[in-house]
C-alpha positions as CSV (number, residue, x, y, z in Angstrom):
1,X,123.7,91.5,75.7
2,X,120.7,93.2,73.3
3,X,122.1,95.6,70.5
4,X,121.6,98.8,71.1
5,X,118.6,100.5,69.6
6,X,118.0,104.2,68.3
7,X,115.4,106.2,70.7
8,X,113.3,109.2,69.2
9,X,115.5,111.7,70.8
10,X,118.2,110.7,68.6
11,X,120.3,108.7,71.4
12,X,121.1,105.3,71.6
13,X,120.3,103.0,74.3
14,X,121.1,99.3,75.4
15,X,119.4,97.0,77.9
16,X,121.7,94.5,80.1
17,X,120.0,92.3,82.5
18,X,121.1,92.7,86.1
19,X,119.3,89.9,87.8
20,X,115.9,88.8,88.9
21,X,114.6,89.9,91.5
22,X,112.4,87.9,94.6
23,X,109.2,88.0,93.0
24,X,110.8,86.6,89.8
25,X,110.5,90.1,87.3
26,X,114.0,90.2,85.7
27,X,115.8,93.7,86.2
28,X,117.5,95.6,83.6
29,X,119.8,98.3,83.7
30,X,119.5,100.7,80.8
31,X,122.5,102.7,79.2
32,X,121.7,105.9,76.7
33,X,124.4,107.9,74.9
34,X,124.8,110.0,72.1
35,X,126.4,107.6,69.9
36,X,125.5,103.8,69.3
37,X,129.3,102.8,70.2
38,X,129.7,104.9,73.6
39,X,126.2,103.4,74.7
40,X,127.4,99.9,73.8
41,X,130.8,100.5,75.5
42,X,129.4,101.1,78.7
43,X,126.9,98.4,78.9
44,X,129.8,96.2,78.2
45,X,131.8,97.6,81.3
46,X,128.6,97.1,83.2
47,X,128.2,93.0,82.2
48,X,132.3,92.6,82.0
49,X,132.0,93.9,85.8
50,X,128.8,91.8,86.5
51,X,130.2,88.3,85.4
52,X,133.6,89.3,87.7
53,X,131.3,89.4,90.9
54,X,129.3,86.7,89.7
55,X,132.6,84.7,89.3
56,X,134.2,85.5,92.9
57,X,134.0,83.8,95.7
58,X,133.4,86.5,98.0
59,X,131.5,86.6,101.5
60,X,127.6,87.3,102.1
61,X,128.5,90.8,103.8
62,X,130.6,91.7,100.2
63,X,127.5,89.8,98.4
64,X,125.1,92.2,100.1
65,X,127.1,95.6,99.7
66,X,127.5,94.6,96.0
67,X,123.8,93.8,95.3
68,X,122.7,97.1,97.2
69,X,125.2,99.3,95.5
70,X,124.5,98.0,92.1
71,X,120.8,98.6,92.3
72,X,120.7,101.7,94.4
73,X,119.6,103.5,90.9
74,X,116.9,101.0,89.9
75,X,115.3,100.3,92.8
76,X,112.8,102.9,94.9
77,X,114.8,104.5,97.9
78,X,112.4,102.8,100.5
79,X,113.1,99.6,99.0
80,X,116.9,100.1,99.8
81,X,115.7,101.2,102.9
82,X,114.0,98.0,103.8
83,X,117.2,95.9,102.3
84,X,119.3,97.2,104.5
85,X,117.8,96.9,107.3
86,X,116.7,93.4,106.7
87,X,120.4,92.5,105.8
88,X,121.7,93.2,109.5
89,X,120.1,90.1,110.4
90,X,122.8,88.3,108.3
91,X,125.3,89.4,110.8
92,X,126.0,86.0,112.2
93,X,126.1,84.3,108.5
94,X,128.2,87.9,106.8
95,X,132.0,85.8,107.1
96,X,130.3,83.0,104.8
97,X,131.4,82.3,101.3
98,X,128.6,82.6,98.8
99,X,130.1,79.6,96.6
100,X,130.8,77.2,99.7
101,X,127.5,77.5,101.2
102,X,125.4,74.3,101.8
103,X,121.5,73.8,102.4
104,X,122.7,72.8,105.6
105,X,123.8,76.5,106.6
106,X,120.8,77.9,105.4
107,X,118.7,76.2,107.5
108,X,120.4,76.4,110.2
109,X,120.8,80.3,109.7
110,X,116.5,80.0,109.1
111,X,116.2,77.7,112.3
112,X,118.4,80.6,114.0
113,X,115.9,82.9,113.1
114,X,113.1,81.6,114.7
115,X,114.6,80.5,117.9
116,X,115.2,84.4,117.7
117,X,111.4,85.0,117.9
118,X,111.1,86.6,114.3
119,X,107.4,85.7,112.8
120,X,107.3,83.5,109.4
121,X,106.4,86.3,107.5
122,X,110.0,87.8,108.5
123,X,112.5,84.8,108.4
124,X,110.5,84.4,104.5
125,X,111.4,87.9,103.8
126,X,115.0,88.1,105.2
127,X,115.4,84.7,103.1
128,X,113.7,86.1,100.4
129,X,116.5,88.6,100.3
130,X,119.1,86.6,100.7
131,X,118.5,84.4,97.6
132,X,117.8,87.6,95.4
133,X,121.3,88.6,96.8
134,X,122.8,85.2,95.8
135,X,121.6,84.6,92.6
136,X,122.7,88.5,91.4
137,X,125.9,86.9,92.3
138,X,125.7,84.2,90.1
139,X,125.1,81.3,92.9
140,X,121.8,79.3,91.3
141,X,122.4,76.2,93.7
142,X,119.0,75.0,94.3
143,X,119.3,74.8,97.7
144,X,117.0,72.1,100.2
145,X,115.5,74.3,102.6
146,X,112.2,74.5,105.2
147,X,110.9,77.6,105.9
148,X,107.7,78.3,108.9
149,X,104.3,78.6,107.9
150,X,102.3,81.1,108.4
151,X,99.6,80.4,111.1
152,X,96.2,80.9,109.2
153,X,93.8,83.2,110.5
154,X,90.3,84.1,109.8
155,X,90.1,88.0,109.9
156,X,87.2,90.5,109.1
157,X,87.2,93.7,107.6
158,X,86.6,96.6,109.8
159,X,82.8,97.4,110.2
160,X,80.8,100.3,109.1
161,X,80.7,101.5,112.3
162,X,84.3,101.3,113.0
163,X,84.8,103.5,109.8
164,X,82.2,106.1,110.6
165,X,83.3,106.3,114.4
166,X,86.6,107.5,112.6
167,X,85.9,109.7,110.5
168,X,83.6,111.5,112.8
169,X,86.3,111.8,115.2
170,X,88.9,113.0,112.8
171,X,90.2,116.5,111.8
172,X,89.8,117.9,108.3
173,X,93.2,116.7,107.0
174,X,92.4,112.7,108.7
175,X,89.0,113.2,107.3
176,X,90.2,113.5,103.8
177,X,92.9,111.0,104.5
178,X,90.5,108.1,106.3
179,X,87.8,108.7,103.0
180,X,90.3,108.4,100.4
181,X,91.8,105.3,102.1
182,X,88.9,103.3,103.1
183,X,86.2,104.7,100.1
184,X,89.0,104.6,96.6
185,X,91.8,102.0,98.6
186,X,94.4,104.5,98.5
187,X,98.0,103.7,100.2
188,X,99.1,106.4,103.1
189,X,102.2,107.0,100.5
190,X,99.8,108.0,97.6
191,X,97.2,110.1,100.1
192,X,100.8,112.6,100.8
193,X,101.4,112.6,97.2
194,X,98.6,113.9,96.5
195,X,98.3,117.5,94.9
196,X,95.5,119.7,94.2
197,X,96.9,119.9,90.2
198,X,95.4,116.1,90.5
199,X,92.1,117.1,90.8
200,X,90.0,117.4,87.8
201,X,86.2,118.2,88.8
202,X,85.4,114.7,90.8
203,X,88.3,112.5,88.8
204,X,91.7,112.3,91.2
205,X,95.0,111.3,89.5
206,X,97.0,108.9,91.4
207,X,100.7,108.8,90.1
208,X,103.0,109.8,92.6
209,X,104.2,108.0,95.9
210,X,106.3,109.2,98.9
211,X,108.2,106.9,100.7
212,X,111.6,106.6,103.1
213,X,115.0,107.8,101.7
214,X,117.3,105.3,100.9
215,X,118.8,106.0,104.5
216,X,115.3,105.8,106.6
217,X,115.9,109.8,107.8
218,X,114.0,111.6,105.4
219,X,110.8,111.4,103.2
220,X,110.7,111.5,99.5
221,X,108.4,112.4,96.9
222,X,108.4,110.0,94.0
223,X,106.7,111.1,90.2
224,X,105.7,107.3,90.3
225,X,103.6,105.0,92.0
226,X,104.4,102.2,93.9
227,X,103.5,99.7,91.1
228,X,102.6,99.6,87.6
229,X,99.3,98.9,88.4
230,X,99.2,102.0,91.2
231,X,98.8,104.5,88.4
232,X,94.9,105.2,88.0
233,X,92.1,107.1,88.3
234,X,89.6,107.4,91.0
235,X,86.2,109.3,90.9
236,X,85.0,111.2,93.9
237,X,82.0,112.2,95.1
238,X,80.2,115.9,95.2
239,X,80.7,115.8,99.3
240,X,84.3,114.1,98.9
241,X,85.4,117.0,96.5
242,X,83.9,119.5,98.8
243,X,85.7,117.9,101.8
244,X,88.9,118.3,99.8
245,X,88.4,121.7,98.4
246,X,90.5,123.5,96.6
247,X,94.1,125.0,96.0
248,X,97.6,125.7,94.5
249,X,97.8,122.9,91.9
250,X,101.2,122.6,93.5
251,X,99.8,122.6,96.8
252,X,99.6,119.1,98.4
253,X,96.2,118.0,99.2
254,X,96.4,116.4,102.9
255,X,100.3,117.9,103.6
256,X,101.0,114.6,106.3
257,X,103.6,112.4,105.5
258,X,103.1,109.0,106.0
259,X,104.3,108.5,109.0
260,X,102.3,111.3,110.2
261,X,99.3,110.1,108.8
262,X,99.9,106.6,110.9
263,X,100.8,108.3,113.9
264,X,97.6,110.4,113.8
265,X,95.3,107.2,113.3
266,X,97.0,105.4,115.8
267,X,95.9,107.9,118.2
268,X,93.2,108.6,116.7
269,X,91.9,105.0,117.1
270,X,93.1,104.5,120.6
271,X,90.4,107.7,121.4
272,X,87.7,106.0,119.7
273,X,88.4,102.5,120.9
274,X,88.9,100.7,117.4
275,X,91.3,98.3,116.9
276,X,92.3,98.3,113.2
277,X,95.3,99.7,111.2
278,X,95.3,101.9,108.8
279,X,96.2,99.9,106.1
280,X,93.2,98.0,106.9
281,X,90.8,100.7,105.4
282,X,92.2,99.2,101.9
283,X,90.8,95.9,103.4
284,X,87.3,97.5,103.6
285,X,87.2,98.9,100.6
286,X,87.9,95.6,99.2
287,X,85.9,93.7,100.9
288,X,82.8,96.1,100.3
289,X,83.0,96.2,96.6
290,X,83.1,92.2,96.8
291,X,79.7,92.6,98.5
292,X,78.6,94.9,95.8
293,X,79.6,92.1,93.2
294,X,82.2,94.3,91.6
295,X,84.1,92.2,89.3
296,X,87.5,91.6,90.2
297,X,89.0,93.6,87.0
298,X,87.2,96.7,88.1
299,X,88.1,95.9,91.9
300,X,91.7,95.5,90.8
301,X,91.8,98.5,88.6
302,X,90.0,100.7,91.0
303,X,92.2,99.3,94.3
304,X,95.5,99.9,92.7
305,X,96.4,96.0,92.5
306,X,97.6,93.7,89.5
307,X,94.2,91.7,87.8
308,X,93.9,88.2,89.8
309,X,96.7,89.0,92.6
310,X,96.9,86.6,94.9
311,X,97.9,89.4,97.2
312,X,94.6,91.2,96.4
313,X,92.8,88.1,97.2
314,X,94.3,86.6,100.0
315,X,95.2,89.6,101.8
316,X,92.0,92.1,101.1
317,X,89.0,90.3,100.3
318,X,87.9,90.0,103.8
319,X,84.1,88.9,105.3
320,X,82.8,91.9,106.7
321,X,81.0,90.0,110.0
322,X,78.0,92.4,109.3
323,X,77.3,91.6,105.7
324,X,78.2,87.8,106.3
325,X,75.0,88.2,108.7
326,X,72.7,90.1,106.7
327,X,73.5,87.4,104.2
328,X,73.0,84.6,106.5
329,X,69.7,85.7,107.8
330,X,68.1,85.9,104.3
331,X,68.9,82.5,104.0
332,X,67.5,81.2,107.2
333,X,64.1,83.1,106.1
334,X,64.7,81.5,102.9
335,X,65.1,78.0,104.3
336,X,62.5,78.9,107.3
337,X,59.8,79.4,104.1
338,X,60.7,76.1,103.0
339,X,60.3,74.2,106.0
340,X,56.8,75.2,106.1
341,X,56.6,72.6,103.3
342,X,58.3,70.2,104.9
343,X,56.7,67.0,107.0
């Protein structure tokens, strides 16, 4: 356990590490009190009761409960959202004990997951949850398991045309919704976090997020992004300012919440006939800036995403069919010239 260090304020605060989470960042949970002894007392109660559940033998169901309950103030509310409701697929696997299970059960609990028609990209996620789960509970078995690939598939950014079509057929608050998403990368949580106290001549502040309470009912506003990286600064144009006017700096800018924002696209795309989502507009404005030759340290910056994310590469950088053409036929004139030469 680290010592417990002074803060500014006068307090004291200590630092015990919880677990580590899927993506492999360690989580701490952080303990401040007036005195250095009272702070230190209750990170101790914290680890003495975090070694006693990593020592018991208890079932997946009690694993689960315990990991949620533990990091229900460290974790965003949506995220506790999507936990729970990825852990009711271990309903068949719940009665296990965490200390008796065998590579053998987990893949049979993974082969029980596709038979139940659940893509890759779900079975690795529900798995994904259930290790994190695990090894907050102390079981660090390295366990011999298969998991389904992902089928690969070639996919282009949405066109210019799909993008104007859009916007043309959007109302005011789509409008400003559809430009911020597709022309600065901006998630639907960060578009309804927005507030008009974030706009400073043509610079908007992105710091905020809102995203599902903790039970899925209700939408909250958080004073933080999604990630680290999330926090930034875009810089608007004179007709994008206009679009967004002005008002109350408490006032939020586009007043949807996320849901409504997808719900309104969705219908919004079925009138015009385009087939994209609208998480894909973050997919053109990738893909465009890689056109432009943007580096990928302004991209990343700009887009909201950690510098060389695999996520941000694999996932955005998209050939826009278009620009692969344009390309394409500059090179056949090219090669057409050279030809000429040839015998």
């Amino acid at each position: 356990m680290a010592k417990a260090k002074k803060l500014p304020s006068g307090s004291w605060n200590v630092r015990v590490y919880s677990h580590t989470d899927s993506t492999g960042k360690q989580i701490y949970e952080s303990f401040t009190a007036s005195s250095k002894r009272e702070a230190e007392v209750l990170a101790a109660r914290y680890k003495a009761d975090i070694d006693k559940r990593r020592t018991e033998d208890i079932t997946i169901g009690q694993a689960v409960s315990n990991y949620l309950e533990a990091n229900k103030n460290v974790l965003s509310p949506s995220t506790i959202y999507g936990y729970t409701k990825d852990s009711k697929r271990f309903e068949t696997i719940n009665h296990l004990k965490i200390r008796k299970l065998t590579s053998n059960d987990l893949q049979s609990y993974i082969s029980y997951l596709v038979d139940q028609g659940l893509s890759p990209k779900t079975v690795k996620n529900t798995y994904g949850l259930l290790r994190t789960v695990l090894t907050f509970c102390g079981v660090d078995k390295n366990f011999v398991i298969h998991l389904p690939s992902n089928p690969k598939k070639r996919k282009f950014a949405p066109e210019n045309e799909q993008i104007t079509a859009l916007y043309n057929n959007a109302n005011h608050k789509m409008k400003i919704a559809i430009s911020l998403a597709a022309f600065h990368s901006l998630r639907r949580g960060e578009i309804s976090g927005l507030k008009y106290g974030d706009l400073k001549g043509n610079t908007l502040y992105i710091h905020s997020d809102v995203v599902k309470s903790a039970d899925g009912k209700t939408w909250v506003h958080k004073e933080i992004p999604k990630t680290e990286v999330s926090n930034r600064t875009i810089f608007l144009s004179e007709s994008e300012v206009e679009l967004i006017g002005k008002g109350n700096p408490d006032e939020y800018i586009v007043n949807l919440t996320p849901g409504s924002i997808g719900t309104n696209f969705y219908n919004l795309k079925k009138k015009v006939g385009v087939e994209i989502r609208f998480h894909d507009l973050r997919v053109y404005f990738a893909s465009i800036s890689v056109a432009m030759g943007m580096s990928e340290t302004t991209l990343a910056h700009l887009g909201g995403w950690r510098e060389g994310s695999q996520v941000m590469k694999e996932h955005y950088q998209k050939p826009i069919m278009s620009v692969d053409e344009g390309y394409a036929n500059k090179m056949n004139n090219y090669f057409e010239n050279m030809k000429r030469n040839m015998k």
